[in-house]
C-alpha positions in Angstrom: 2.5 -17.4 5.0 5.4 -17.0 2.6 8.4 -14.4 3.2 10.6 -13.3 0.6 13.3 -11.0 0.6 12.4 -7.3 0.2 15.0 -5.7 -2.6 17.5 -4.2 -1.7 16.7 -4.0 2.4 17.4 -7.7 2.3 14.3 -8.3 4.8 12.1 -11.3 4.9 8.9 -9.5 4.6 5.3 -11.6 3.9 4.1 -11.6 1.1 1.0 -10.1 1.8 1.1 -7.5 4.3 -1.7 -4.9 5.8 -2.8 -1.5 4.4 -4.3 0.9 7.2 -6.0 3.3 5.2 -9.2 1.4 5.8 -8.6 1.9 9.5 -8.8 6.0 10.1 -12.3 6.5 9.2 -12.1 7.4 5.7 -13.9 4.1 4.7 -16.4 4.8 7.0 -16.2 5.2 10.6 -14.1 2.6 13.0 -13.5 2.7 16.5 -10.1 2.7 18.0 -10.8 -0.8 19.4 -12.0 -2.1 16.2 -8.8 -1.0 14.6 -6.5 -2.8 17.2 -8.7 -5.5 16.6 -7.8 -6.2 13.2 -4.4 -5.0 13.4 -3.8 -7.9 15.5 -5.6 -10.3 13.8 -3.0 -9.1 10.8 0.0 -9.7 12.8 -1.3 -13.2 14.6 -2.0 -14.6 10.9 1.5 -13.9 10.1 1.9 -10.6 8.4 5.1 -8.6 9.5 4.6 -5.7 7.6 2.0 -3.0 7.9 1.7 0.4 5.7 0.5 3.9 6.6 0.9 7.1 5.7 0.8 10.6 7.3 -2.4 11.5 5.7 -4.0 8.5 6.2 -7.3 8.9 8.5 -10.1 11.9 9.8 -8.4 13.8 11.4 -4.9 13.6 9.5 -2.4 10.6 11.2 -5.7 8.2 12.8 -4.4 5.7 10.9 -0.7 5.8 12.5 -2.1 7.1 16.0 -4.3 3.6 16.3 -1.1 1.7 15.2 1.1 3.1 17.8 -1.7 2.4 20.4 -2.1 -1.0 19.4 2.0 -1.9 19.4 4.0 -3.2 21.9 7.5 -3.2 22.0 7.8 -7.0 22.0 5.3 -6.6 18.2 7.3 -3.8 17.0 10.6 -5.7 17.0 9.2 -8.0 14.8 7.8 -5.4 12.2 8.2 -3.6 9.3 6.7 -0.3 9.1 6.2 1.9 6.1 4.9 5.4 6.0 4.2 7.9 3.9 5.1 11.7 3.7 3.7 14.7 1.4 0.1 15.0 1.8 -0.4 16.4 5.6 -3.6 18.4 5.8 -4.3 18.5 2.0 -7.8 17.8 2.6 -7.9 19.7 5.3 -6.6 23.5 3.3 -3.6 23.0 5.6 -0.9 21.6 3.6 2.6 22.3 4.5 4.8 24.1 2.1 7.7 22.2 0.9 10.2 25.0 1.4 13.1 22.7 2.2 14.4 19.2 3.4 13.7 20.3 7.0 10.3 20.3 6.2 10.1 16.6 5.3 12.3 15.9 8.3 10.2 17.2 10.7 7.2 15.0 9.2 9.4 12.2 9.7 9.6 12.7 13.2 6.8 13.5 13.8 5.4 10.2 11.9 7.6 8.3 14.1 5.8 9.9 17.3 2.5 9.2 16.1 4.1 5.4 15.6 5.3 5.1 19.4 8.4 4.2 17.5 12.1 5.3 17.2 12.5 4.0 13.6 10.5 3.9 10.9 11.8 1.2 8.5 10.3 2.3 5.2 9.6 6.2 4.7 8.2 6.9 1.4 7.7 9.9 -0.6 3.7 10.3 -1.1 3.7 12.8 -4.3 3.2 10.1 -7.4 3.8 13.1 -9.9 6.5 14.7 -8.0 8.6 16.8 -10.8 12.0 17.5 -8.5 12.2 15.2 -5.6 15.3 16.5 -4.3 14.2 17.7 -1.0 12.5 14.1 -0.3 15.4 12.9 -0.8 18.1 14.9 1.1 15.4 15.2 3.8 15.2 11.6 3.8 18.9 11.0 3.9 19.0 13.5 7.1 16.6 10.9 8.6 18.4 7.6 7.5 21.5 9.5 9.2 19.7 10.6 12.5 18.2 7.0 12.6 14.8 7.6 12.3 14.4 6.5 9.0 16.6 2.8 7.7 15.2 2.9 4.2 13.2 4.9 1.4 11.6 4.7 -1.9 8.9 6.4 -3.6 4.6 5.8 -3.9 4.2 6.5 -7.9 2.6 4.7 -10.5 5.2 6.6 -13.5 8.2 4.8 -14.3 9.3 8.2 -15.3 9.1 10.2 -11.9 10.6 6.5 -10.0 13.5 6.6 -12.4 13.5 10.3 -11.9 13.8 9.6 -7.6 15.9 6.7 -8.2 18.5 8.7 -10.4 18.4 11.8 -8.1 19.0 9.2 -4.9 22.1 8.0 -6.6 20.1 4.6 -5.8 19.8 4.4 -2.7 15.8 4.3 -3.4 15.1 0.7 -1.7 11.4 0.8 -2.0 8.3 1.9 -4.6 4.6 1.3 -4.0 2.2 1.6 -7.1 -1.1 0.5 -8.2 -1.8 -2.8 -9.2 -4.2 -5.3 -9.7 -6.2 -7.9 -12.3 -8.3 -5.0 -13.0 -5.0 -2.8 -13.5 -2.3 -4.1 -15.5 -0.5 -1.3 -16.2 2.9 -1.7 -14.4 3.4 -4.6 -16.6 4.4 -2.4 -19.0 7.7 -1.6 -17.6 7.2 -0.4 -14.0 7.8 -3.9 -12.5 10.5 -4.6 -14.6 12.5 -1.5 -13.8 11.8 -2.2 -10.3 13.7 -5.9 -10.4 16.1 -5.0 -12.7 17.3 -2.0 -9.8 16.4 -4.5 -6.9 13.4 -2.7 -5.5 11.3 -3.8 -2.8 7.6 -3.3 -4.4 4.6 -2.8 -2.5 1.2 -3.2 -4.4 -1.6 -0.7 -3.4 -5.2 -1.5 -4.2 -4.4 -5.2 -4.9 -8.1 -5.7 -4.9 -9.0 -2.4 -6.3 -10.8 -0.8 -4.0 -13.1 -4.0 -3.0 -14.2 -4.3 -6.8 -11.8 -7.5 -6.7 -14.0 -8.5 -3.8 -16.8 -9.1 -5.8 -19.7 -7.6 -3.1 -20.3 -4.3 -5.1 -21.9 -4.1 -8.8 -23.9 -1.2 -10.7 -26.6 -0.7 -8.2 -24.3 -0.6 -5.4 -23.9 3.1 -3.5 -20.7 3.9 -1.4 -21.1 6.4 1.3 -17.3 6.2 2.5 -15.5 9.2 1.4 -13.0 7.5 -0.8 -15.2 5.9 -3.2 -18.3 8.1 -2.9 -17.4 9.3 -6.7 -18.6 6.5 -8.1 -22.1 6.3 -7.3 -24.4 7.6 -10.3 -24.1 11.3 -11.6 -20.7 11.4 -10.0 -17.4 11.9 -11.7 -15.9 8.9 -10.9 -18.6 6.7 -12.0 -17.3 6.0 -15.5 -14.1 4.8 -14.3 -15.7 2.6 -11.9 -17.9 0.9 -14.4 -15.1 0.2 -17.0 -13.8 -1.9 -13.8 -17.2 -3.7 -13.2 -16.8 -4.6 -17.5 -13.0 -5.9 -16.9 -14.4 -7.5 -13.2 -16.7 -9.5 -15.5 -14.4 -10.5 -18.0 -11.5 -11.5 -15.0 -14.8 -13.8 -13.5 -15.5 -15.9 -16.8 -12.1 -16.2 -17.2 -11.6 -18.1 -13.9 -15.4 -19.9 -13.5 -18.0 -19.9 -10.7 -15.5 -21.9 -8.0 -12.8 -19.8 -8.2 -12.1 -17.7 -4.8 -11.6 -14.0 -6.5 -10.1 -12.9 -3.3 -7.7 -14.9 -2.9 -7.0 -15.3 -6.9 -6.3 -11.5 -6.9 -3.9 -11.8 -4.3 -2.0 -14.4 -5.6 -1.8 -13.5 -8.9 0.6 -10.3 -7.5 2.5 -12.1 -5.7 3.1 -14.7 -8.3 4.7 -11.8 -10.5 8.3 -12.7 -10.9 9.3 -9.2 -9.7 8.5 -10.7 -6.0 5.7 -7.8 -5.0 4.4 -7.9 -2.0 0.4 -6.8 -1.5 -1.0 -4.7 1.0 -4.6 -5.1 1.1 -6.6 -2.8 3.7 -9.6 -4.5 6.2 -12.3 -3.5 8.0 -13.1 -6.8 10.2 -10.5 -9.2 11.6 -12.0 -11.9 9.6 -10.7 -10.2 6.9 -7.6 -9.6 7.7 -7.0 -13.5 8.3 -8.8 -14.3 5.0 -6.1 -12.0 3.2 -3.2 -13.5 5.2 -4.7 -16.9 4.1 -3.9 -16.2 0.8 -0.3 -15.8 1.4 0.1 -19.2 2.1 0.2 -19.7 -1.9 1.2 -18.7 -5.0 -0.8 -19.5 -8.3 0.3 -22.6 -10.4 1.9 -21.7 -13.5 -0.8 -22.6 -15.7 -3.6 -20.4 -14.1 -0.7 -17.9 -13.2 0.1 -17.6 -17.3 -4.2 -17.6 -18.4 -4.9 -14.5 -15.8 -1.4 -12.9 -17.5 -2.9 -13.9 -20.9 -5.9 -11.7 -20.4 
């Protein structure tokens, strides 16, 4: 596995790292041993930095409940954990009202209970189209002050709202996590630069979008998780999800029948010279090691510059 320094926290993170959504039954139903399972299969192949959120899971927290089950003290030491706040019981009709910073406070400590943990490293703000962030931010500050919190940033895929946090944090912003992958290439247009030129720790979200980047799913496929059930036929997401399958087939031709597309995808974000690091979720153990696997790499500079080319 590769580590490189995370922005501005000046950690030695890997370069690929775990994303729990997959883990709080959202993607279809997981026990809480099969969660510690591959939790620890993340952390044995070498990844030291693992990312949840609040809202992550049925019911609400799963996701950071099974993480601070699985945890020891003696594993925790040796982690970086990043969570998310701003989306409690949205899909439940029981979102909380963001009245003031205390509000986001108390979901930081209350994230760090779920977490069996006194610290969270990374807290992150989880409204993307957030107008104002003020009261993310001075609740955040509170945090970093009562020692709960050590660093925090902002999950957006608009330059305009992460300048917008950035500016308002009088940049102390450390960390932003956004969409990318080689079927979306849109923070090339600025986002990444932005976020190297103010010495931000990036995380990459859905660096294999979705499993479309996996290559097991085409038109006949039917999801019955609840994250990607809008793209089966009739449904509104299904447009979008077959302009990925056309760009899927266009990212395959370009690399040939031996390629590993896994691995490829992977390596092609953290080959970026803005230093991301990816956080691709799992279901199984195996593939939890097959995505740290891939960190053991970067793409050479030729292949690096044809996938760019596209």
């Amino acid at each position: 596995m590769i580590y490189r320094t995370f922005g501005k926290t000046g950690w030695d993170v890997s370069v690929v790292g775990l994303g729990t959504w997959n883990l709080g039954n959202q993607w279809g139903e997981m026990s809480d041993a099969a969660a510690r399972d591959v939790i620890l299969a993340a952390i044995d192949s070498g990844m030291n930095l693992l990312d949840t959120a609040e809202s992550y899971g049925i019911p609400n927290g799963t996701s950071e409940l099974r993480i601070g089950a699985t945890l020891t003290a003696a594993m925790r030491d040796k982690l970086f954990i990043v969570s998310k706040v701003g989306n409690w019981g949205k899909r439940t009709n029981a979102a909380l009202p963001k009245t003031g910073a205390d509000v986001i406070r108390a979901c930081g400590h209350v994230c760090a209970g779920r977490l069996r943990t006194d610290r969270i490293d990374v807290m992150l703000c989880h409204e993307g189209n957030i107008e104002d962030p003020t009261i993310y931010v001075e609740g955040f500050d509170a945090l970093v002050a009562e020692g709960f919190v050590r660093h925090y940033g902002i999950s957006t895929n608009s330059l305009d709202v992460l300048r917008t946090f950035h500016d308002v944090s009088d940049g102390t912003c450390a960390v932003v996590e956004l969409d990318y992958s080689l079927l979306n290439r849109d923070p090339e247009q600025g986002l990444l630069e932005y976020c190297a030129a103010n010495d931000l720790g990036i995380l990459v979200r859905g660096p294999l979008a979705k499993g479309v980047l996996s290559g097991r799913y085409d038109a006949d496929s039917v999801f019955t998780d609840s994250v990607r059930a809008g793209w089966n036929r009739g449904e509104s997401g299904r447009p979008g999800y077959e302009a990925m399958l056309a760009r899927l087939a266009a990212v395959r031709e370009a690399l040939g029948s031996d390629a590993d597309l896994v691995e490829t995808a992977l390596r092609f974000l953290t080959s970026h010279e803005s230093n991301p690091v990816a956080i691709p979720g799992a279901t199984r153990p195996s593939q939890a090691v097959s995505n740290a696997a891939a960190g053991a790499a970067l793409l050479d500079a030729a292949e690096y510059q044809k996938l760019r080319a596209m």
